[in-house]
C-alpha positions in Angstrom: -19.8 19.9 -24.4 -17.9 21.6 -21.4 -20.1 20.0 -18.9 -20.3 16.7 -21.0 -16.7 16.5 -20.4 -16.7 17.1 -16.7 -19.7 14.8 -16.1 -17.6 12.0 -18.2 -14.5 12.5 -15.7 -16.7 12.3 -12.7 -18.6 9.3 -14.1 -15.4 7.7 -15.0 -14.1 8.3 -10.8 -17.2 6.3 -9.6 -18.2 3.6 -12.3 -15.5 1.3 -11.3 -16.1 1.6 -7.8 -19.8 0.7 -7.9 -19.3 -1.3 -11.0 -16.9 -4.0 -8.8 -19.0 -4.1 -6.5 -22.0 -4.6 -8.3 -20.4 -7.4 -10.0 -19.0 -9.2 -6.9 -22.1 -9.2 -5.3 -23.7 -10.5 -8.6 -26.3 -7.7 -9.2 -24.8 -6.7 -12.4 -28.3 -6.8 -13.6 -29.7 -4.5 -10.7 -28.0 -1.2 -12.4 -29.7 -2.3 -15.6 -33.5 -2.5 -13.6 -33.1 0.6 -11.9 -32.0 2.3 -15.2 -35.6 1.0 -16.3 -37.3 1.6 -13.7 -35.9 5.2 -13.8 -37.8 5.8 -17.0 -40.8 6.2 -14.7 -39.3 8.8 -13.1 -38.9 10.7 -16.1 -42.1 10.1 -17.4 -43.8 11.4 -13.7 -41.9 14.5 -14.5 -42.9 15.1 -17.4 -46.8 14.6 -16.5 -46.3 17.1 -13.5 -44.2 19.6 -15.3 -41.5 19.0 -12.9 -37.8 18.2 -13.3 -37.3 15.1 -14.3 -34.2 14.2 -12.4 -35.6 15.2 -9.2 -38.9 12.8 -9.9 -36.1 10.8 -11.4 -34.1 10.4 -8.3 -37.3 10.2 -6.0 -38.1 6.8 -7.7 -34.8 5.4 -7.7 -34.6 5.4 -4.0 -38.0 3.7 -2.8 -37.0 1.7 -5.9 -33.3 0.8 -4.7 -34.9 0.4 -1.0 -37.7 -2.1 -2.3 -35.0 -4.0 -4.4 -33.1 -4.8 -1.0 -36.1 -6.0 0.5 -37.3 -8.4 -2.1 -34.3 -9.3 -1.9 -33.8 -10.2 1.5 -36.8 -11.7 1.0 -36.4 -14.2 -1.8 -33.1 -14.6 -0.8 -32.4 -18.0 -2.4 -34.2 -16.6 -5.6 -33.0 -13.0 -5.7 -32.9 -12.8 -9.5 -37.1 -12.9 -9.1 -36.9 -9.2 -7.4 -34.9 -8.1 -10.5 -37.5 -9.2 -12.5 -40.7 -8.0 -10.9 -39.1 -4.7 -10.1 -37.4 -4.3 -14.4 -41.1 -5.0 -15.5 -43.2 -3.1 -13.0 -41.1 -0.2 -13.2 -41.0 -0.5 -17.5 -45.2 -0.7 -17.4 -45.3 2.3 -15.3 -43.3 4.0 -17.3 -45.3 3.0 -20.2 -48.7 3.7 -18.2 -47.7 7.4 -17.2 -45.9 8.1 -20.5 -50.1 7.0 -22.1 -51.4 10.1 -19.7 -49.4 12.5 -21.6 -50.2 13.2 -25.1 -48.0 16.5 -25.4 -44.6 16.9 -26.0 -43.5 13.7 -24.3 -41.6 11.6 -26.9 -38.4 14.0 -27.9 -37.9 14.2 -23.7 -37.9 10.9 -23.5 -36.3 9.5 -26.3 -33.0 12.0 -24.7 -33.4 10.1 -21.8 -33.5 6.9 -23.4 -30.5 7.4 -26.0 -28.6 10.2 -24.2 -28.1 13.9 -25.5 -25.2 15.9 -24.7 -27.2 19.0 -24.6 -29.6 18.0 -21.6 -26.8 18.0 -19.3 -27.3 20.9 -17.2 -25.1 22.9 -14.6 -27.2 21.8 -11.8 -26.8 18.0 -12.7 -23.0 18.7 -13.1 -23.0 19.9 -9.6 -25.1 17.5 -8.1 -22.4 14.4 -9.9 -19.4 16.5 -8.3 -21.4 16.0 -5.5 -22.4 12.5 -5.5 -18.9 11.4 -6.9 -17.3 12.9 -3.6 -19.8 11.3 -1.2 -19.2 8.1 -3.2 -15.1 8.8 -3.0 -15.4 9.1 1.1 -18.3 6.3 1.8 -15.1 4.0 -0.3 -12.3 5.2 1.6 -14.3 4.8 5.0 -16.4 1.5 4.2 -13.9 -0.3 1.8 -13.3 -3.2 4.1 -16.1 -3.3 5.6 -17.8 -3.9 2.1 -15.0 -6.1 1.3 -16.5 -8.6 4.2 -20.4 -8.0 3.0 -19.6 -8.7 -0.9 -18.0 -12.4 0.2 -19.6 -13.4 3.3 -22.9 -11.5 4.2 -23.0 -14.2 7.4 -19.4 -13.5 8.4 -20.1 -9.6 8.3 -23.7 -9.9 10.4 -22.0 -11.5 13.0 -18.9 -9.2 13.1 -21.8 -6.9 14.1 -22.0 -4.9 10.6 -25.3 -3.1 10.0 -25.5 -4.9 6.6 -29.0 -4.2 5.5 -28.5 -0.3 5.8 -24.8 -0.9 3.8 -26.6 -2.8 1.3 -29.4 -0.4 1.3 -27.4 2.5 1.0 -25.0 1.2 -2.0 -28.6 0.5 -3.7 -29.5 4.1 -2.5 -26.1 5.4 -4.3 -26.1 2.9 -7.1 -29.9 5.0 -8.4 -28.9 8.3 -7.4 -25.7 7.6 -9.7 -28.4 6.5 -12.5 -30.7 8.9 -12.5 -27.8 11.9 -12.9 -25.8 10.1 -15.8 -29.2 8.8 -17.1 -29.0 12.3 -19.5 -25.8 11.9 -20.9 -25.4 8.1 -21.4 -29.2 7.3 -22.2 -31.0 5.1 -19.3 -30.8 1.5 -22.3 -26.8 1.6 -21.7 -26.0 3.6 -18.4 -25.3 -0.3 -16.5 -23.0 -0.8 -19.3 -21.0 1.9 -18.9 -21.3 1.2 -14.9 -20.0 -2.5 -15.2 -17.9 -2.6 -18.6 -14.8 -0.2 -16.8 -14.9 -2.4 -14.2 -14.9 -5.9 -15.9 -12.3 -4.9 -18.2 -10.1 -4.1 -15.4 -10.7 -7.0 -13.4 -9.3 -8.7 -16.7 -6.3 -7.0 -16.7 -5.8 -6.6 -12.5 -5.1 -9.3 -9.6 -6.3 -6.6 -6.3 -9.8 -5.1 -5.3 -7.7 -1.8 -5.1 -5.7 -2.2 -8.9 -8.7 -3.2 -10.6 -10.5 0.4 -9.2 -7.2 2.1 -10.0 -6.9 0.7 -13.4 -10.7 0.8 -14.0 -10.8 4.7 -13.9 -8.4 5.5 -16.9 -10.1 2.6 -19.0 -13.6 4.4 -17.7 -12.0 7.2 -18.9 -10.9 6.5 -22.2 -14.6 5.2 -23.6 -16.1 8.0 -21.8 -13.7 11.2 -23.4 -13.7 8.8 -26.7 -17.0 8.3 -27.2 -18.2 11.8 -26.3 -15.9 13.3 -28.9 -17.0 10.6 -31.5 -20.5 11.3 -30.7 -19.7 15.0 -31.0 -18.2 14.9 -34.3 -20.2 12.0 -35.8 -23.7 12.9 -34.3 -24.0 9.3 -33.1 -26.0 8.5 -29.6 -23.4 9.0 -26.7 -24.4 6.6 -25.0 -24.1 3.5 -27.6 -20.9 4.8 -28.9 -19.3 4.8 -25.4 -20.3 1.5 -24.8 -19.4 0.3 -28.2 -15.8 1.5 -27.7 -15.6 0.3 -23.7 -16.9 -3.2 -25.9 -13.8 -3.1 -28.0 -11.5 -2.0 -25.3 -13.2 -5.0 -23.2 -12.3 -7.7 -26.7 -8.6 -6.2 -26.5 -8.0 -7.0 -22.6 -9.0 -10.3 -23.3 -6.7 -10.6 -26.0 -4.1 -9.1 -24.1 -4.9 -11.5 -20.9 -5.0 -14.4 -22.9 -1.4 -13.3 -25.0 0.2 -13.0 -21.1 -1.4 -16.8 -20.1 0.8 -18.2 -22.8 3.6 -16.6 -22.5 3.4 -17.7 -18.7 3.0 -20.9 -19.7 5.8 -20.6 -22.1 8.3 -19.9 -19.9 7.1 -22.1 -17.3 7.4 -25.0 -20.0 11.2 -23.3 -20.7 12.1 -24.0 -17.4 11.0 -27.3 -16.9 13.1 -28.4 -19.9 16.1 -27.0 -19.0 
């Protein structure tokens, strides 16, 4: 539970980042293929006796590098890579999970639902890792991503290297999968990567507020849920989600009480 907790906080650090992002480039459904395709990479573990998070990571990268170019090359159609890469990745995973008779569902029914007892030292230290990498590429690249999120054309000919930026947050994007992938289960981890963020972009009117705010909302399902899960034995990963879902219905609520009370006192003024 002690390193649950510590890989929730990191988690909740980086998710809004990547998760705005994500959502402003309008690959919301990318974090959901590479969590299926990352499946594969568990089962290949698992048929090689190896770590699954290092097989895990492996295929997330030439996956996350392929993704880029597909979509670069259907770029009017660049929902067709998503497809053909969510598919291709779920029948491998099917295919190499056939091979091995022995031992394989329990391993990965944890990857698929989460368990709070696969998370291991070494994946704690590898998500203080990543979560610092991700914190400097942010501080460093912020603007720079700013311009590639809204104008890809604007930032080629400002003389960005936008294929290796957009290759790279693909690169981190995976890697940030395949860690959590353990504690969240690999059917929800995009919803825990976009739901901070998208409630926060509710509530916020900046790039930088809706990050700031997104962390303590990130934070809340993930502490929340990993103590209900805890005490309940439900999967981490649905709960989390279901309670990021409910914070998500209240911020429209809330967004939607402030728009008439706007409105109200606009209407006030204009009689008086």
């Amino acid at each position: 539970m002690q390193r649950a907790f510590q890989a929730s906080i990191l988690i909740s650090l980086i998710a809004p980042m990547l998760g705005l992002f994500l959502i402003l480039r309008r690959q919301s459904l990318m974090a959901d293929t590479l969590a299926h395709v990352s499946l594969a990479g568990v089962a290949l573990g698992l048929l090689v006796s190896i770590n699954p998070t290092w097989t895990n990571i492996i295929m997330v990268v030439i996956i996350a590098i392929l993704l880029e170019y597909l979509r670069m090359l259907y770029r009017t159609y660049s929902e067709v890579s998503i497809a053909i890469l969510m598919s291709g990745g779920m029948a491998l995973a099917l295919f190499l999970m056939s091979l091995n008779q022995g031992g394989t569902t329990l391993n990965i029914n944890q990857f698929l639902f989460g368990s709070i007892v696969t998370i291991s030292t070494q994946q704690v230290w590898m998500l203080y890792l990543l979560a610092g990498i991700i914190v400097i590429l942010y501080i460093i690249f912020r603007k720079a991503m700013y311009v590639l999120i809204f104008d890809e054309e604007t930032a080629f000919t400002a003389g960005l290297p936008i294929k290796t930026m957009s290759i790279t947050f693909n690169v981190l994007t995976g890697v940030t999968i395949a860690i959590i992938m353990p504690i969240v289960g690999s059917l929800l981890v995009s919803a825990i990567l976009i739901l901070p963020a998208a409630i926060s972009m509710r509530l916020s009117r900046s790039f930088a507020s809706t990050i700031l705010l997104g962390i303590p909302i990130a934070l809340t399902g993930m502490l929340s849920g990993l103590f209900t899960s805890y005490e309940y034995g439900t999967p981490p990963g649905a709960t989390i989600t279901l309670i990021l879902l409910a914070l998500f219905v209240i911020a429209i609520i809330v967004k939607k009480v402030i728009k008439q009370n706007q409105q109200g006192k606009i209407t006030l003024k204009e009689q008086q």
